[in-house]
N, C-alpha and C positions, 0 to 999 in steps of 0.2 A: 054122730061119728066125728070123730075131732079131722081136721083136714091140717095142721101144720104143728112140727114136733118142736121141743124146746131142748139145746143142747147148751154147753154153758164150756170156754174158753177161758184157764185157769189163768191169771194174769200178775196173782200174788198167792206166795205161798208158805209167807212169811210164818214158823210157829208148827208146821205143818207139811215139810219135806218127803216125808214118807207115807205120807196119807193123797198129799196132792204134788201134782208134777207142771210144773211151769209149761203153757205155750198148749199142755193137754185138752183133747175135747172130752166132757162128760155128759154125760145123760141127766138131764134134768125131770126130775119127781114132780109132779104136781103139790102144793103143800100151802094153799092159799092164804091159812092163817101165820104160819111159816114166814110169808112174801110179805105178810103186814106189818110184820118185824124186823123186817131187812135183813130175811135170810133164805138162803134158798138149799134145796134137798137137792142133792146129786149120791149117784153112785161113786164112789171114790175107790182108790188102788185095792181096799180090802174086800171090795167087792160088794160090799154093804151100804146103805143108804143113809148117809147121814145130813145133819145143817151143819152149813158154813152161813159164814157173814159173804150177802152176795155182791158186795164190792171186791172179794176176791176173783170173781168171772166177769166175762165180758159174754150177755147172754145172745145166741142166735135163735131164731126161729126161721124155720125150712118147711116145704109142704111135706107130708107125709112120703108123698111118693119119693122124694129126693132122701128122704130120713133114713128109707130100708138102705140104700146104697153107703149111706155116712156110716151108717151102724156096722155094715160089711166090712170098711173100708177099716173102722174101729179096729175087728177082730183080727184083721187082716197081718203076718208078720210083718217087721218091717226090715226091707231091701239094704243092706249096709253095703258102703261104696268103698273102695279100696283103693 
C-alpha cells in the first residue's frame, strides 16, 4: 500500500495554455518508463491523462492521508473576492 501521493505544480505552460494552467496543482500518474524520459503523466484541464515534459512542474509528494484533503480542496469552488 503506497503511504505518499505525487502531485505535480504547473510552473511553465508554455505551448500548452488550454491544456495546462499556470501555478495549477495536478494529479500525478505513475508512468515509470515515462519518468525515464523526462516526462511525467498528469491529469490535465481535459480531464484526461496525458505526458508533458516534466520541467514544466515542480513535483510534490504528501503522505496519503494529507492527499485525500488536497484532492478535496482540488474539487473544491473557488471563493472570488470582491
Amino acid at each position: 500500500m503506497d503511504t505518499e501521493a505525487r502531485f505535480a505544480v504547473c510552473v511553465k505552460n508554455t505551448g500548452y495554455p488550454v491544456s495546462l494552467e499556470l501555478r495549477k496543482v495536478y494529479t500525478v500518474l505513475d508512468d515509470p518508463d515515462a519518468e525515464q524520459d523526462g516526462m511525467i503523466r498528469i491529469v490535465d484541464e481535459s480531464g484526461e491523462d496525458y505526458l508533458y515534459d516534466s520541467a514544466r512542474f515542480v513535483v510534490v509528494t504528501v503522505p496519503v492521508v494529507d492527499a485525500h484533503a488536497l484532492l478535496e480542496a482540488m474539487e473544491a469552488p473557488v471563493a472570488t473576492h470582491r
